[in-house]
C-alpha positions as CSV (number, residue, x, y, z in Angstrom):
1,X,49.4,239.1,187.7
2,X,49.5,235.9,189.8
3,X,51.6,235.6,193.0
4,X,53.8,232.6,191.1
5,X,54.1,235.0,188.0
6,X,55.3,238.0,190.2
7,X,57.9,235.1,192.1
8,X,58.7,234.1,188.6
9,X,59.5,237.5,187.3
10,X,60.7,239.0,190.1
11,X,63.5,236.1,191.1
12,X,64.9,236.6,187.2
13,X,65.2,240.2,187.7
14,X,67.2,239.8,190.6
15,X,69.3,237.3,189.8
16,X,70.4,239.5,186.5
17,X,71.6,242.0,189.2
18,X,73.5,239.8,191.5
19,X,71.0,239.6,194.3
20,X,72.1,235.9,195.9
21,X,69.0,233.6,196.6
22,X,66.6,235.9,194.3
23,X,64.2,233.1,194.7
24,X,64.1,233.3,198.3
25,X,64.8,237.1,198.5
26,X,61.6,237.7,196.3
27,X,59.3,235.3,198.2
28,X,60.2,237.3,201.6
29,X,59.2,240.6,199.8
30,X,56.3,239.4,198.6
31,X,55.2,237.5,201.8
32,X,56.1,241.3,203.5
33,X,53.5,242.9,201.0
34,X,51.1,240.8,201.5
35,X,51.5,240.1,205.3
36,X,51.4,236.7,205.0
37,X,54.3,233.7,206.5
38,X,56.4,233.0,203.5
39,X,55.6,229.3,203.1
40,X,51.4,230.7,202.6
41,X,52.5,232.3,199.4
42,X,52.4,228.6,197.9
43,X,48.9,228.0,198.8
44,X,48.0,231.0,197.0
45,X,50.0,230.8,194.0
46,X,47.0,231.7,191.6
47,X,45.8,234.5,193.4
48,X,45.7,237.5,191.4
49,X,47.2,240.9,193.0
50,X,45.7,243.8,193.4
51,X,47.2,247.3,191.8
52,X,48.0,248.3,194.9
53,X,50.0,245.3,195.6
54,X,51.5,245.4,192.2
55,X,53.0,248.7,192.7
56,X,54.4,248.0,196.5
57,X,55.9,244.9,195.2
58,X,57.7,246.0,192.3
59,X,59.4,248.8,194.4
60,X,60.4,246.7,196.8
61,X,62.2,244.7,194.2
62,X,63.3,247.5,192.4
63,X,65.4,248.7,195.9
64,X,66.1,244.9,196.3
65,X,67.7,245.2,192.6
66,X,69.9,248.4,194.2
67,X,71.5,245.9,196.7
68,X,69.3,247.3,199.6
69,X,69.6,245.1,202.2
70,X,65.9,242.9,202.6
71,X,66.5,243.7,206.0
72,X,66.2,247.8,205.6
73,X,63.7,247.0,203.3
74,X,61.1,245.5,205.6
75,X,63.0,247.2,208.6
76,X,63.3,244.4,210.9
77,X,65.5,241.3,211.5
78,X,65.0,238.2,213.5
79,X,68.1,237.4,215.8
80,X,68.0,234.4,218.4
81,X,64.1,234.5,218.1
82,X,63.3,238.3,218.8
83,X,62.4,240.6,216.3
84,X,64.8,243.5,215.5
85,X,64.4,247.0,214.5
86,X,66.8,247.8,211.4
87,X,68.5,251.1,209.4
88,X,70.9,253.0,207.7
89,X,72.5,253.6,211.2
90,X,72.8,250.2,212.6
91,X,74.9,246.6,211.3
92,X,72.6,244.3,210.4
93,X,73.0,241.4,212.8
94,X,74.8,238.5,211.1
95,X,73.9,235.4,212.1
96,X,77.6,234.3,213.5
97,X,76.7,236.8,216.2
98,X,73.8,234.4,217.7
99,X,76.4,232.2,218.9
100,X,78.2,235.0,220.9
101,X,75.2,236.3,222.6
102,X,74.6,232.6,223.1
103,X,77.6,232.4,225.0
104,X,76.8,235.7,226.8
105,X,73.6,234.6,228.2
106,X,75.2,231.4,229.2
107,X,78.0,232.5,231.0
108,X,75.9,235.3,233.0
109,X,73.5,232.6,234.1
110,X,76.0,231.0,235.5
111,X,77.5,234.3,237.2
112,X,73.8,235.0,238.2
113,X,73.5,231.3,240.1
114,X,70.9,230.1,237.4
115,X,72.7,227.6,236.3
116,X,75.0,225.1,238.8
117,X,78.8,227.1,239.7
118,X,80.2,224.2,238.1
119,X,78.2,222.2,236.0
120,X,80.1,219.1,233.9
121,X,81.5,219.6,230.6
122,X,80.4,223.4,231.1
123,X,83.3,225.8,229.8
124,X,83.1,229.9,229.6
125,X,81.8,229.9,226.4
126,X,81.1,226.7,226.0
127,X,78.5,227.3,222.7
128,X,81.2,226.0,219.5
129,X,84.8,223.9,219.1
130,X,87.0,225.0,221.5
131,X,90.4,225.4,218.9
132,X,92.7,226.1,221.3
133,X,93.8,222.8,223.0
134,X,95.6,223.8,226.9
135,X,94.9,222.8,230.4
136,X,93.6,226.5,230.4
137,X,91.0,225.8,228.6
138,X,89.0,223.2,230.8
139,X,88.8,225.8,233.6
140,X,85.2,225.5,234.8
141,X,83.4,228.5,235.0
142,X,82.7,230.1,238.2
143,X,81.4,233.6,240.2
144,X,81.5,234.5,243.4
145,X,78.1,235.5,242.9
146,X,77.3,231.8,241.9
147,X,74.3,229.8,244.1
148,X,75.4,226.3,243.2
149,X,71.8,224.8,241.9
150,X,69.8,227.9,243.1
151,X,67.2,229.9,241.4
152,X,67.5,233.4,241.1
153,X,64.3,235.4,240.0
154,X,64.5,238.2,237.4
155,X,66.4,241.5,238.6
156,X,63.9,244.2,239.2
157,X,64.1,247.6,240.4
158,X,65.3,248.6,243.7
159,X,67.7,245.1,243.7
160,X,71.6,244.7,243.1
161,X,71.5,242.5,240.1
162,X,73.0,239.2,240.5
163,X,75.1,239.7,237.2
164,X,76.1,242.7,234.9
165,X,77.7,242.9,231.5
166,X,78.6,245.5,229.2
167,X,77.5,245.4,225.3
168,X,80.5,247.9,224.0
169,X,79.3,248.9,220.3
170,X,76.0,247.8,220.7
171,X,74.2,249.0,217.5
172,X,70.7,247.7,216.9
173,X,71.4,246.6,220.6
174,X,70.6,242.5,219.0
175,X,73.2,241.6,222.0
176,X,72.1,243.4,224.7
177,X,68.6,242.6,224.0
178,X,69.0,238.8,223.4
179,X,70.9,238.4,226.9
180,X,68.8,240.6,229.3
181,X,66.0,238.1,227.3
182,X,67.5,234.9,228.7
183,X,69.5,236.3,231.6
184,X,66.6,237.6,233.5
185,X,68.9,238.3,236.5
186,X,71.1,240.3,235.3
187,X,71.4,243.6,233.8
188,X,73.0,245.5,230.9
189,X,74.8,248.3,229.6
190,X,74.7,249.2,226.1
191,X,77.3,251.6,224.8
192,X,77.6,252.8,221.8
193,X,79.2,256.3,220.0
194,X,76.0,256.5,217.4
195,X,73.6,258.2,219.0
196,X,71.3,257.2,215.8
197,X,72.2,253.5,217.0
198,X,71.0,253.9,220.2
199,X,67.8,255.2,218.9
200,X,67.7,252.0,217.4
201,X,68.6,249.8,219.8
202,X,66.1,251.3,222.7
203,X,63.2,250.7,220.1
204,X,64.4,247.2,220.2
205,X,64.3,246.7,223.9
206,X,61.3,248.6,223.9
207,X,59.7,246.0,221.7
208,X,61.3,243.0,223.3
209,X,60.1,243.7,226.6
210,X,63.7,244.3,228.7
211,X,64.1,248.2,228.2
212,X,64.1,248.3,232.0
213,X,66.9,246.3,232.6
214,X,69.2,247.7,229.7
215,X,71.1,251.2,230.4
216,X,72.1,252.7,227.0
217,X,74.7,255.5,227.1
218,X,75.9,257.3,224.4
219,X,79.6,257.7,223.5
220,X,83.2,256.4,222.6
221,X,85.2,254.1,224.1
222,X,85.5,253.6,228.0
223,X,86.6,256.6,228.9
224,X,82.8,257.7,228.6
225,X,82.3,255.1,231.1
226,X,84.4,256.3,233.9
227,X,83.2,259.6,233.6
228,X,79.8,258.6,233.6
229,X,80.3,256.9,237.0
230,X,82.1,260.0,238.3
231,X,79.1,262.3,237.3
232,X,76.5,260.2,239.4
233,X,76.6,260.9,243.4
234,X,75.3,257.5,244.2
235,X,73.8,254.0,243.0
236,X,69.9,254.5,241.5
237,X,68.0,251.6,241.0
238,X,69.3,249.5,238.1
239,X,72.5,248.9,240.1
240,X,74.4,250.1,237.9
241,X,75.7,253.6,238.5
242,X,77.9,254.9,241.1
243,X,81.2,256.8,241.6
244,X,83.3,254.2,241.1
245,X,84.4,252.8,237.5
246,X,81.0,249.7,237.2
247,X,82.8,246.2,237.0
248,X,81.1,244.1,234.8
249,X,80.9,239.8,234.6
250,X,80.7,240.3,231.4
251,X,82.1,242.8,228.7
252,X,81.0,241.3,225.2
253,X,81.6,243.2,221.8
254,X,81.0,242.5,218.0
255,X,83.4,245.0,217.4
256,X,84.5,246.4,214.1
257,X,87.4,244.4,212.6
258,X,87.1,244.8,208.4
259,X,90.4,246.5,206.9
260,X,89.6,250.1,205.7
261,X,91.4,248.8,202.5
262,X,89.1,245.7,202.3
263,X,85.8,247.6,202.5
264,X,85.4,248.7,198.8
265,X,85.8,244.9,197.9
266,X,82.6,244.3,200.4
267,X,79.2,243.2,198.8
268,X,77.2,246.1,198.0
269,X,74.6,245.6,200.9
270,X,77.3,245.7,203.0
271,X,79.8,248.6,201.7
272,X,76.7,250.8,200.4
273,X,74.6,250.3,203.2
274,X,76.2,249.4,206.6
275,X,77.5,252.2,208.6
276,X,81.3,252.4,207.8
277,X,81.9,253.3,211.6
278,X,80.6,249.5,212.4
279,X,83.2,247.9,210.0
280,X,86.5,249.9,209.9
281,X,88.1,248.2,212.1
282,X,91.4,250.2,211.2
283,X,94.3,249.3,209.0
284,X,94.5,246.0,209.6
285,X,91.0,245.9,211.4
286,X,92.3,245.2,214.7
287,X,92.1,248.4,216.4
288,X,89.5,248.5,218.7
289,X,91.2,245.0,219.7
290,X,94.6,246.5,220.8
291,X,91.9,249.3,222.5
292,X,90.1,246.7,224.4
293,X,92.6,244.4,225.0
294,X,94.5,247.4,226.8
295,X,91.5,249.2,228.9
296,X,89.3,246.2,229.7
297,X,90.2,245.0,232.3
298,X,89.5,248.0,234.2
299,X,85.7,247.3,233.8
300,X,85.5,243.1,234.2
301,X,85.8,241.5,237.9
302,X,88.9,239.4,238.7
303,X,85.8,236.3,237.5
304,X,84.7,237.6,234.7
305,X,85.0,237.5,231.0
306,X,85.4,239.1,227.8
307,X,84.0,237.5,224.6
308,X,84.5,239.3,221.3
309,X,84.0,238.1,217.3
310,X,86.6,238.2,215.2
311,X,87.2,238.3,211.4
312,X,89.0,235.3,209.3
313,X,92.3,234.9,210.0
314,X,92.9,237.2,213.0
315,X,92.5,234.6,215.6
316,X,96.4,234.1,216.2
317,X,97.1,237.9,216.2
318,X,94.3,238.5,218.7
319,X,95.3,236.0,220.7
320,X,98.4,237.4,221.0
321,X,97.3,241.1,221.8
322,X,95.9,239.9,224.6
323,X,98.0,237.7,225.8
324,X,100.3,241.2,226.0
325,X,98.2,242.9,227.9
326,X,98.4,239.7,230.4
327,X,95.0,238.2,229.8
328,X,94.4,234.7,230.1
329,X,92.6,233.5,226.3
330,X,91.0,230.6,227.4
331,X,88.8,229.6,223.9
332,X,88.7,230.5,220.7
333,X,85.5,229.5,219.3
334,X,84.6,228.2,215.7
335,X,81.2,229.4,214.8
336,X,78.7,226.9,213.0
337,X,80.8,227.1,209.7
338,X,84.0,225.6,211.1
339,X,85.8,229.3,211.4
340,X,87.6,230.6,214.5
341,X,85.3,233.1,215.2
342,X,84.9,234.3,219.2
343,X,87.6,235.0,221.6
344,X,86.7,234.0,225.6
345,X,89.6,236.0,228.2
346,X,90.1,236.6,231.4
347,X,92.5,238.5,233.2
348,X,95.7,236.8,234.3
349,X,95.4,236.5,238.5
């Protein structure tokens, strides 16, 4: 069989069991099996495959057919450019989550003095239409940490990092990762309660090149967080640790926020496959943003920010949770499909 009559065969299969963009879907199996970019496989349409090939190919398809995710299928995802491990025990990054890490990395360059204090036209978060429309909103960011055109070079061991931010939920660790990436002055810390995720997520910084500037601790919520502080007599290297509660630039979360109700109505690669820990976000999946809304600010300098996605339709509601709990919302963002998706906040001074 011919690599256009497995495509051919393959992509009907598919699309009899509901698998969107079988066409596409198939070619990334196939260009998988035979380790070869995608767009080769139609130079070599006539190529005959081998039984060996045959038989990786059709079981791939045949777990494709089950509503596997591709991604668990070849294990890896690509998010903002870097190459991410993937499983059972992780969310597979979506790609509305690009434009919050985006905005991450932004606003700790800035914090870090990589970019200018105040640069024109330069808001927190500035990545996306700004819905909200409020003198607020055109607040310019700024750190005390900022050196107004300066370069700072990356944050190694022994040095106070210029800028810190906590991931809270990390999962694969996509965020972390793709901010320690393009922040090399700063420093991270992943949390997350999977201790299967975090397995994860280290192979991922591992194989990106900035596990030595992400700290990864294991648990739920920030209570963790104090008492890891209280449990370490004094700073070590990364800057990070100490007795007293770590204030962050930046806390930044892709936080759970699907309906328990709603999740049997999820596509099956989402409901069968995702860990339900990483989508319940309660019963009206706004739990953990009542939780962080309440105990955040705690953990963020009087300067600093919290960005966190959001579901449809639960821009307004929280907005106003936080807003309750005194923060300052300065932006809700629309991601690259025209939908409120990230919330920027800062505590009301």
């Amino acid at each position: 069989m011919t690599v256009l009559e497995v495509i051919q065969k393959s992509s009907d299969f598919l699309a009899k069991k509901g698998v969107d963009s079988a066409r596409l879907q198939t070619e990334l199996l196939l260009a998988h099996v035979l380790k070869l970019p995608r767009m080769k496989l139609y130079l070599n349409f006539e190529r005959k495959l081998s039984d060996t090939e045959l038989d990786s190919i059709r079981e791939l398809v045949k777990r494709r057919g089950q509503r596997e995710p591709l991604q668990h299928i070849t294990g890896s995802t690509s998010f903002c450019g870097f190459e991410m491990a993937v499983n059972r025990h992780v969310l597979v990054p979506r790609p509305e989550t690009e434009l919050l890490a985006e905005m991450g990395w932004e606003f700790l360059n800035v914090a870090a003095g990589i970019l200018p204090a105040v640069e024109p036209g330069f808001q927190p978060g500035g990545k996306g239409t700004n819905i909200l429309e409020t003198t607020e909103n055109s607040k310019l960011v700024t750190s005390k940490h900022a050196n107004p055109g300066g370069r700072m070079p990356p944050s190694t061991a022994g040095e106070t990092p210029a800028a810190t931010a906590l991931d809270f939920g990390t999962g694969s660790g996509c965020i972390a990762i793709a901010i320690a990436a393009k922040c090399p002055a700063a420093r991270i810390m992943a949390l997350d309660v999977s201790a299967e995720a975090l397995a994860i997520a280290k192979q991922n910084a591992e194989r990106n090149g900035v596990a030595e500037r992400v700290e990864f601790l294991h648990g739920d919520g920030f209570g963790v967080l104090t008492r890891w502080s209280e449990a370490t007599d004094e700073p070590n290297a990364d800057g990070l640790r100490g007795r007293s509660p770590h204030l962050f630039d930046l806390i930044i979360s892709n936080p759970p926020y699907i309906p328990g109700a709603e999740i049997a109505t999820l596509q099956p690669e989402v409901r069968d496959f995702d860990p339900r820990g990483a989508l319940d976000g309660g019963a009206d999946g706004l739990d953990f943003y009542r939780m962080l809304a309440a105990q955040a600010g705690n953990f963020v300098k009087p300067d600093g920010r919290v960005m966190l996605e959001f579901g449809d339709g639960q821009a307004d509601e929280i907005k106003r949770i936080f807003e309750s709990q005194k923060w300052v919302v300065e932006a809700v963002r629309e991601d690259y499909t025209r939908r409120p998706r990230i919330l920027v906040a800062r505590r009301n001074s």
